[in-house]
Phi, psi and omega in degrees: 000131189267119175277151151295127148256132207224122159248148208250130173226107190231162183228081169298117346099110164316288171320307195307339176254003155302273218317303175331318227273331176299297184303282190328322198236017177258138185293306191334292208283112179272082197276118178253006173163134159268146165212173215212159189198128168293152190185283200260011156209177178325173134337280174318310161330274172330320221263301171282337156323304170308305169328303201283344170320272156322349157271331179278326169303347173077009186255063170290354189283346155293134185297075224242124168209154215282140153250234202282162188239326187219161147302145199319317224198348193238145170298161215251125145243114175266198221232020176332298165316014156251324188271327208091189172281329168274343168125330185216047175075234170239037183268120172234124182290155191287188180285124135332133176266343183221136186252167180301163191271148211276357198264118158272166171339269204321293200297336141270015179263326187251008170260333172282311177321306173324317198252000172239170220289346219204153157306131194234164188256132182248148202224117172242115186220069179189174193310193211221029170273350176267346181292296169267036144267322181324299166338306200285322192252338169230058159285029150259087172209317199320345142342297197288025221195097190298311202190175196220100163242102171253149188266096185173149169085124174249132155244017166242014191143136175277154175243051164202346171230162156313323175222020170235153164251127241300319177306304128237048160292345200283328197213113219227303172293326154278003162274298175324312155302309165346281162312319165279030209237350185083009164306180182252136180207128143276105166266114201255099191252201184273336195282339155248333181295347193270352153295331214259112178203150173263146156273180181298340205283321165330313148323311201265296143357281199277329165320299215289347160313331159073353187271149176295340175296284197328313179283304143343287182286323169339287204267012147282323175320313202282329166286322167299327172294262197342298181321304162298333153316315197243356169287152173345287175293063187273122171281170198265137191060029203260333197272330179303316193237146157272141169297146148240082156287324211261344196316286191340309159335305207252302170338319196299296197285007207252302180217065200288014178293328188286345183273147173219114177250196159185145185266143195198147178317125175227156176215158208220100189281108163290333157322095225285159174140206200257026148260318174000119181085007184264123147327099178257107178281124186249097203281319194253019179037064173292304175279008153066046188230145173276145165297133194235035164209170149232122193266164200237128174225013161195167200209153177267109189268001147301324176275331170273336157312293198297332175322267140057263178295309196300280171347309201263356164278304162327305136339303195092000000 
C-alpha cells in the first residue's frame, strides 16, 4: 500500500480530534508532524490536548511542535464556547507520557520538508498562522508541498461572522498568504462540512461501540451539539446534529472520491467590518483571475460516518 505523507496543523478542539482519531488510525497516512496554533482554545491548551491525545491513542511516535501563540495582526478569541475551557467539553484526557519537540512549528515544517523525499500534503484545520508564517520565511520550500487542504473559509455564509468562518476569521492574513502562495490548495469550507454531520442515530452508534474513546468521544460530541445550540451564531437545525468540520480535511485526502468539488479564484478580505475573514469565491469569474483552490461543496455523508466509526473502532 503506497502511505500519503503528511503534515497535520490543528487546534485541538473537539472536531479536531474527530479528525485526529482517523488521521491517527488510517494506514494510508504517513503523518511526519503535527503542529498545533492557537485557535479554538489557547496555544498552551491545544499543544496539550494534542500531547495527551496522542498518548492516549498510543502514537507517541509523532513529532508534535508548538505553534503561533496569536494571529499575525489580530488579538486570539477562541471558541470556548463550543469547546470548553479546556478545549474538549468536559472530557480530560490522562497526563500525557510525551512532550513537545525542542523545534518550533515554522522550523519543523521546513526541516520535514527538506529531508523528504517526495512533495508531502499539509491538512489544516485550524486558523492558517503557522502556515502562513512558514510560507512567508521559506518560500522556496513551496515546491516540496503537494497541496494544502484546509478546513477554513465559506462561500455561501459564515458561522462567526455573516459571511466568515471561524478559522479564517481568526487570522485573516495569514489565510491570505496562504492563498496567494501558488500551493495547490482544497478547500474544505462550511458549504460542505456543513453536510458532514452525525445524527442522534449516529451518536447512538458511536457510544454503543462500548470502548472508552467511544464514550469520550460520545460525550464530547454531545458537549458540542449543546454547545452550538445555545451560542449566539445558531445555525438552523444545528441543535438536531453535529458538524464534523475539521473531519473533512483529512477525509478529502484520505478518499477524496467521496467528495465533489470545482475550482475557482478564492480571496480573502482582511479588512476589519462587516466582512472581515470572508473567503471571497469568485463563482462567475468576475475577476478575470486563474483558480488557485478546489473548493469542495459536497460530501457522501454516509461514507464519512462509517469513516468514523471504523476509526474509532480501531483504538480499541
Amino acid at each position: 500500500m503506497t502511505s500519503i505523507p503528511v503534515i497535520i496543523d490543528t487546534d485541538p478542539g473537539i472536531d479536531d480530534l474527530v479528525m485526529l482519531t482517523v488521521a491517527l488510525t488510517h494506514d494510508e497516512l504517513d503523518i511526519r508532524l503535527i503542529t498545533t496554533v492557537a485557535g479554538n482554545q489557547t496555544q498552551n491548551k491545544v499543544l496539550d490536548n494534542t500531547l495527551r491525545f496522542l498518548s492516549y491513542v498510543g502514537r507517541t511516535d509523532i513529532e508534535v511542535a508548538r505553534g503561533a501563540e496569536q494571529p499575525f495582526f489580530k488579538e486570539l478569541k477562541t471558541a470556548a464556547q463550543f469547546h470548553g475551557e479546556f478545549g474538549t467539553g468536559h472530557v480530560i484526557f490522562p497526563e500525557p507520557n510525551i512532550t513537545a519537540s525542542q523545534r518550533n512549528a515554522v522550523e519543523a515544517i521546513r526541516d520535514v520538508l527538506m529531508q523528504a523525499d517526495e512533495p508531502i500534503n499539509i491538512v489544516t484545520t485550524g486558523p492558517l498562522t503557522n502556515i502562513g508564517a512558514f510560507l512567508l520565511a521559506y518560500p522556496d520550500l513551496k515546491q516540496k508541498i503537494r497541496k494544502i487542504t484546509i478546513m477554513g473559509g465559506a462561500a455561501l455564509g459564515g458561522n462567526v461572522a455573516p459571511k466568515a468562518e471561524f478559522n479564517v476569521y481568526t487570522d485573516p492574513d495569514a489565510a491570505l498568504v496562504v492563498f496567494d502562495s501558488g500551493v495547490p490548495i482544497v478547500m474544505c469550507g462550511l458549504d460542505v462540512t456543513r453536510e458532514a454531520y452525525l445524527t442522534e442515530e449516529d451518536l447512538t452508534r458511536i457510544r454503543q461501540i462500548g470502548t472508552d474513546l467511544s464514550k469520550k468521544m460520545y460525550q464530547m460530541l454531545k458537549f458540542y451539539q449543546q454547545a452550538a445550540d445555545i451560542t449566539p451564531f445558531h445555525e438552523p437545525f444545528f441543535d438536531m446534529v453535529v458538524r464534523l468540520h475539521d473531519l473533512c480535511a483529512i477525509a478529502y485526502v484520505v478518499n477524496p472520491k467521496i467528495f465533489q468539488g470545482a475550482f475557482y479564484y478564492v480571496t480573502v478580505e482582511r479588512k476589519p467590518g462587516l466582512t472581515e475573514g470572508t473567503t471571497v469565491v469568485d463563482y462567475i469569474d468576475s475577476l478575470d483571475k486563474e483558480p488557485n483552490a478546489f473548493v469542495l461543496y459536497s460530501v457522501n455523508r454516509e461514507e464519512l460516518v462509517d469513516m468514523l466509526i471504523r476509526a474509532i473502532y480501531k483504538v480499541g
